[in-house]
N, CA, C and O atoms as a GROMACS GRO file, in nm:
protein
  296
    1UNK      N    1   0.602   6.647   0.551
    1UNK     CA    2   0.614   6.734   0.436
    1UNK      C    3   0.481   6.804   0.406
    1UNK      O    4   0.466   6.898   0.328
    2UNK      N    5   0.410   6.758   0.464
    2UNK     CA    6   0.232   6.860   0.467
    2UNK      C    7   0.287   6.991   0.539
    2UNK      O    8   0.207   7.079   0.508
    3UNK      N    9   0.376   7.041   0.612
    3UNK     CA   10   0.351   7.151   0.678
    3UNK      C   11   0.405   7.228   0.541
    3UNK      O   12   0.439   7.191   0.429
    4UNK      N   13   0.392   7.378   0.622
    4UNK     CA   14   0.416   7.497   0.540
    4UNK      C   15   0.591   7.478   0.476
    4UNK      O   16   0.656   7.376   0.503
    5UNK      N   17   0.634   7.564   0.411
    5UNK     CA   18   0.815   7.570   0.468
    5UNK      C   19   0.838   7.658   0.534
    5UNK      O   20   0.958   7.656   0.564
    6UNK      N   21   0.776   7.758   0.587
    6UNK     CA   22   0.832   7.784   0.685
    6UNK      C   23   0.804   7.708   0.797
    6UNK      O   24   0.898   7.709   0.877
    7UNK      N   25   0.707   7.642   0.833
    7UNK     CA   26   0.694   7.535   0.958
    7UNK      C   27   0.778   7.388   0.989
    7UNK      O   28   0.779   7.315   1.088
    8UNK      N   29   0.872   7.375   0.814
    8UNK     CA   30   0.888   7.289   0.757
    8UNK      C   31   1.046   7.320   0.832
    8UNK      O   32   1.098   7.228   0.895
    9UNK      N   33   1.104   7.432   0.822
    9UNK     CA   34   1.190   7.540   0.886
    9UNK      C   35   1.172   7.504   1.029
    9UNK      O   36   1.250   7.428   1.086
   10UNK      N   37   1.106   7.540   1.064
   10UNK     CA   38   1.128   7.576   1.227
   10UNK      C   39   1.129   7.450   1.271
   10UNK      O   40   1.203   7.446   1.369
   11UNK      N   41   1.074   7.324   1.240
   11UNK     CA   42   1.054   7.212   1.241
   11UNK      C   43   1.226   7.093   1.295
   11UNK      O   44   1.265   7.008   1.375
   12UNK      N   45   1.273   7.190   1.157
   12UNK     CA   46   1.396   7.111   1.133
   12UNK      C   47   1.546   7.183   1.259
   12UNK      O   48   1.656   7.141   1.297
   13UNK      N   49   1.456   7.313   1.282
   13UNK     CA   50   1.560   7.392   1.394
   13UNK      C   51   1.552   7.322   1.503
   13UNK      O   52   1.646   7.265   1.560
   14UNK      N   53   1.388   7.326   1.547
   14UNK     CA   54   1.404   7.271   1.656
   14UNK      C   55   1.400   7.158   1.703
   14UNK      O   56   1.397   7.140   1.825
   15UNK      N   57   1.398   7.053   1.608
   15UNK     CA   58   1.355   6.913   1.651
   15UNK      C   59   1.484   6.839   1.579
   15UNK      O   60   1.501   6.725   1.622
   16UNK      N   61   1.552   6.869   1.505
   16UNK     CA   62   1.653   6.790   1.420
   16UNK      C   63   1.827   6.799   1.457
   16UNK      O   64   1.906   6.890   1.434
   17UNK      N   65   1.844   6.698   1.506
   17UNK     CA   66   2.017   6.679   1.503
   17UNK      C   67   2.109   6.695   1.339
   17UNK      O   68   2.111   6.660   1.221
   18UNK      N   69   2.168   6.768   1.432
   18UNK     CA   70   2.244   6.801   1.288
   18UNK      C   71   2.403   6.655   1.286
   18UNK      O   72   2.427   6.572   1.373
   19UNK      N   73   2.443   6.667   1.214
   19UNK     CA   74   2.529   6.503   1.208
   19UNK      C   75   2.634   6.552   1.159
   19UNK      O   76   2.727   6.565   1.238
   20UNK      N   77   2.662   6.607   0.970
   20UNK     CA   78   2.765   6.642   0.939
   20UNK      C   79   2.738   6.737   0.807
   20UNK      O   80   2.628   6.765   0.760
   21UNK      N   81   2.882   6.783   0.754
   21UNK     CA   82   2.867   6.877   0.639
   21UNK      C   83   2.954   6.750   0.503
   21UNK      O   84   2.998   6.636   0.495
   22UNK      N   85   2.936   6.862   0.428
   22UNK     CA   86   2.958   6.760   0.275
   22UNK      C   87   2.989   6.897   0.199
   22UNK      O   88   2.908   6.974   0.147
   23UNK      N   89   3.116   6.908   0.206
   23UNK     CA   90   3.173   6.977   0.081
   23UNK      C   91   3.228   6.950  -0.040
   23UNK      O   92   3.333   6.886  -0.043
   24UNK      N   93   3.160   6.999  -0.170
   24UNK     CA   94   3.230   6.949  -0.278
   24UNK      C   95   3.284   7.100  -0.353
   24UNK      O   96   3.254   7.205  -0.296
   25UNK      N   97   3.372   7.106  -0.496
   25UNK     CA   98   3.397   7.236  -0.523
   25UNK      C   99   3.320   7.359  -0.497
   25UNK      O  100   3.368   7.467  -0.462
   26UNK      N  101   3.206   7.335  -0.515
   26UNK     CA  102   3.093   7.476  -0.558
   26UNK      C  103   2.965   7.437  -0.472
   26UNK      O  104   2.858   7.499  -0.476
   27UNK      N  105   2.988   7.344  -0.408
   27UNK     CA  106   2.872   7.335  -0.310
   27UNK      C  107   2.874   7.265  -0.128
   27UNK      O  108   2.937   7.167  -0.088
   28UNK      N  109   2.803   7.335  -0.066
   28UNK     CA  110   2.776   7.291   0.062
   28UNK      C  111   2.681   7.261   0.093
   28UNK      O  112   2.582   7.322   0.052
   29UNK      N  113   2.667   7.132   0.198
   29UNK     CA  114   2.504   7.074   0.228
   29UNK      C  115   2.560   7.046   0.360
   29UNK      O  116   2.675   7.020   0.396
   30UNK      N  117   2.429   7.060   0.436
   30UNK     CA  118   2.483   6.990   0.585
   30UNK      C  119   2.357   6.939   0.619
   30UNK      O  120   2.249   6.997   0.608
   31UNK      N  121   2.390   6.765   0.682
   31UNK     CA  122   2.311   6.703   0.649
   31UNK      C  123   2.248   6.668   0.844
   31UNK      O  124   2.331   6.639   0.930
   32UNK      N  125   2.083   6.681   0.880
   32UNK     CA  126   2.055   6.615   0.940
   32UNK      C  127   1.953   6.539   0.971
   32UNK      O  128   1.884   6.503   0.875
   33UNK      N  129   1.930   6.512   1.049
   33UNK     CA  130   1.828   6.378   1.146
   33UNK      C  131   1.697   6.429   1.169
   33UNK      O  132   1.690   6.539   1.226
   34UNK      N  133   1.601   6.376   1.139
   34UNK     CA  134   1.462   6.447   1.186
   34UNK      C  135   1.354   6.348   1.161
   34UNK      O  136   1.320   6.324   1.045
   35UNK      N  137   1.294   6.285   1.270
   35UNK     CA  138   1.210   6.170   1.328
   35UNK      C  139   1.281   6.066   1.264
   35UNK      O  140   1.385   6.023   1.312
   36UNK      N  141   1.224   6.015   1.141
   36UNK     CA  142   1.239   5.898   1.026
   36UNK      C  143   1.287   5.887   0.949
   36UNK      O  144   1.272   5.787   0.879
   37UNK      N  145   1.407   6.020   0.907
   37UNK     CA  146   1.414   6.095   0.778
   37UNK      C  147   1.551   6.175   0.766
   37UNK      O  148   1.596   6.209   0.875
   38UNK      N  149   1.620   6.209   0.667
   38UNK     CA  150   1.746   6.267   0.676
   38UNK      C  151   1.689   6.401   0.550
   38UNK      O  152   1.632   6.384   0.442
   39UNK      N  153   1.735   6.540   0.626
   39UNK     CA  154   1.718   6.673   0.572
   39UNK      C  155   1.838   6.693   0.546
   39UNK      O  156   1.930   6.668   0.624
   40UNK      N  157   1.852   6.752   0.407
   40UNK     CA  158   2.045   6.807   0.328
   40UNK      C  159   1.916   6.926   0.328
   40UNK      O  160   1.795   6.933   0.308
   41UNK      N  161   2.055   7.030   0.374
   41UNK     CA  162   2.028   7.136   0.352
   41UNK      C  163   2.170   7.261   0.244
   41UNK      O  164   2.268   7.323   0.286
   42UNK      N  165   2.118   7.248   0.126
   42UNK     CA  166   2.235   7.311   0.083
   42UNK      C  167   2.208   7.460   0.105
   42UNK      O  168   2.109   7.533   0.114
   43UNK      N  169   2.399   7.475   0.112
   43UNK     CA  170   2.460   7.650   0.092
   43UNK      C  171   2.509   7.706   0.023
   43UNK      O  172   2.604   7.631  -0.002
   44UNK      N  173   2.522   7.792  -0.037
   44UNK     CA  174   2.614   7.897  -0.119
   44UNK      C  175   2.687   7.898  -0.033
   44UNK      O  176   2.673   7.930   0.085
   45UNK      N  177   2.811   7.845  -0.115
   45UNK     CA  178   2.998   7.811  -0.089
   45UNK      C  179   3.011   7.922  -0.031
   45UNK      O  180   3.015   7.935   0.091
   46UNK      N  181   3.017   8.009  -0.109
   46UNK     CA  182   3.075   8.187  -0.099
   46UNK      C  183   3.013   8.247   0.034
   46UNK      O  184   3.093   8.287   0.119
   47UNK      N  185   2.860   8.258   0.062
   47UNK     CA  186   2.801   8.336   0.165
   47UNK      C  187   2.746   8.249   0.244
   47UNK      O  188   2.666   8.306   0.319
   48UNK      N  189   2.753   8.132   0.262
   48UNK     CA  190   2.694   8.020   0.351
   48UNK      C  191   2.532   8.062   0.394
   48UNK      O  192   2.462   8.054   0.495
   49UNK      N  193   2.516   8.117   0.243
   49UNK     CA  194   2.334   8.086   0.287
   49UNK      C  195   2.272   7.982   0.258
   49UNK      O  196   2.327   7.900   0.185
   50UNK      N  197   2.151   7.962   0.303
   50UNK     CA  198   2.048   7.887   0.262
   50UNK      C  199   2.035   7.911   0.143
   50UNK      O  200   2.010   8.027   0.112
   51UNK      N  201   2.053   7.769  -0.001
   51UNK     CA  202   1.980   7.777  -0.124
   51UNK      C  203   1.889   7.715  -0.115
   51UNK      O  204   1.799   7.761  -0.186
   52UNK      N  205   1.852   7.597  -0.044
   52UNK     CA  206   1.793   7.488  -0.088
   52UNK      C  207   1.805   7.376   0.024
   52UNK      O  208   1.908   7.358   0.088
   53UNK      N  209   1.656   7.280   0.046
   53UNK     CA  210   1.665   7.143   0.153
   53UNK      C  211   1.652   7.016   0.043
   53UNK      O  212   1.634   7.006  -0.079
   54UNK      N  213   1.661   6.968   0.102
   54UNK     CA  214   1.572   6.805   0.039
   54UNK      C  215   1.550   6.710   0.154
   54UNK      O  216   1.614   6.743   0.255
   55UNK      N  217   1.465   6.584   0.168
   55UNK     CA  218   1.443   6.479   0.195
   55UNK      C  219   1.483   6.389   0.158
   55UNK      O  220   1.520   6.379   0.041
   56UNK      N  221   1.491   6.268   0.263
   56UNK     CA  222   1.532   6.112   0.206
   56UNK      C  223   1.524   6.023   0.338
   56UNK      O  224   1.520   6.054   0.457
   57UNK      N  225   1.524   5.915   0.281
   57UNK     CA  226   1.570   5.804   0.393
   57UNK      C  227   1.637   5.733   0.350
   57UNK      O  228   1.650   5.652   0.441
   58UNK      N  229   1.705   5.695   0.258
   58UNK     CA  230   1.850   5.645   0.202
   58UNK      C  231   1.857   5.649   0.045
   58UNK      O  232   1.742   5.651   0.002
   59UNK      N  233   1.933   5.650  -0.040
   59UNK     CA  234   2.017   5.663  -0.176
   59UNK      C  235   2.123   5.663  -0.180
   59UNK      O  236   2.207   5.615  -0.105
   60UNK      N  237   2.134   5.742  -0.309
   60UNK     CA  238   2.210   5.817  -0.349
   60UNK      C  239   2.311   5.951  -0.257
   60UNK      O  240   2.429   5.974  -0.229
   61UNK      N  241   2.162   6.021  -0.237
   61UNK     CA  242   2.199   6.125  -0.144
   61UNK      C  243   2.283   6.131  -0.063
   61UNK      O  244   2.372   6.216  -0.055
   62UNK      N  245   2.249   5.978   0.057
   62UNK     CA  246   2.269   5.968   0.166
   62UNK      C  247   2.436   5.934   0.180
   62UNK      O  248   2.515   5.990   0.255
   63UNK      N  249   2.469   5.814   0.074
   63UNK     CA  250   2.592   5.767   0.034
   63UNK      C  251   2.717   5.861   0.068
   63UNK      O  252   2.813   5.839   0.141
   64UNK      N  253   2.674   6.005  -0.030
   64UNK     CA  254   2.769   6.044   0.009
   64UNK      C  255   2.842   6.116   0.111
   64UNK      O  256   2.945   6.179   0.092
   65UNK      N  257   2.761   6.100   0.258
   65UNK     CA  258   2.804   6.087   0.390
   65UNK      C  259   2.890   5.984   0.447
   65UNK      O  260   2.971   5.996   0.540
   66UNK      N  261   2.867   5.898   0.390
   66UNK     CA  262   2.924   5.730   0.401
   66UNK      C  263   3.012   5.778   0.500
   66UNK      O  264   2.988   5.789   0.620
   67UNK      N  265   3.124   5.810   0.435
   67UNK     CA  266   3.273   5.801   0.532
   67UNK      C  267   3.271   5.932   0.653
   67UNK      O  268   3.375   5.950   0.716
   68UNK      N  269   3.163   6.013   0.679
   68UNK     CA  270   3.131   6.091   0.798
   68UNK      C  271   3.079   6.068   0.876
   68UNK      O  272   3.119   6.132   0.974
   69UNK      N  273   2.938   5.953   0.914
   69UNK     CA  274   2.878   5.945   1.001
   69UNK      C  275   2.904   5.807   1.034
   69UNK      O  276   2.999   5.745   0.985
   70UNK      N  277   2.813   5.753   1.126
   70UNK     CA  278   2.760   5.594   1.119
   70UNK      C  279   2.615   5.644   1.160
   70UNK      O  280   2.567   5.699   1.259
   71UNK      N  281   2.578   5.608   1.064
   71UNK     CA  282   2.419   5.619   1.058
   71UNK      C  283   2.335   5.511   1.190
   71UNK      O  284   2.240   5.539   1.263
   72UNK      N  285   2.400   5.412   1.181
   72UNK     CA  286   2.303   5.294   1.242
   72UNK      C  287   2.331   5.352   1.453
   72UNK      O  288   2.283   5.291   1.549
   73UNK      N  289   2.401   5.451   1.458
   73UNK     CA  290   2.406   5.536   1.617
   73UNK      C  291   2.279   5.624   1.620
   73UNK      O  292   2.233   5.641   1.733
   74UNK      N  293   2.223   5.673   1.532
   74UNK     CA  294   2.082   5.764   1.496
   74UNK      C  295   1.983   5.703   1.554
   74UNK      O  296   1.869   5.748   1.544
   0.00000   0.00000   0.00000
């Protein structure tokens, strides 16, 4: 998380498995893999852009992948 965001960006293109998406009414995130660490990257429902990333290595966040992935194959 020291790099730039845009390095923070290119980072996550080229080095990160992507796993799965998470749709709820008004929002999209698609969530992946990168070294130690799990990147959500949310979208605008409507135009599937980029709003927004976050970080984690387990919560809340992560939970609500539960029934999409198996994490412990990563």
């Amino acid at each position: 998380m020291m790099l730039t965001d845009e390095k923070q960006w290119t980072d996550l293109w080229e080095n990160g498995t992507f796993l799965t998406h998470h749709i709820e009414l008004k929002e999209k995130f698609s969530l992946y893999a990168l070294y130690d660490f799990f990147i959500e990257v949310e979208l605008d429902f409507k135009t599937n852009k980029i709003i927004g990333k976050g970080h984690f290595k387990a919560g809340e966040t992560l939970d609500r992948y539960a029934g999409n992935i198996d994490i412990n194959n990563i």
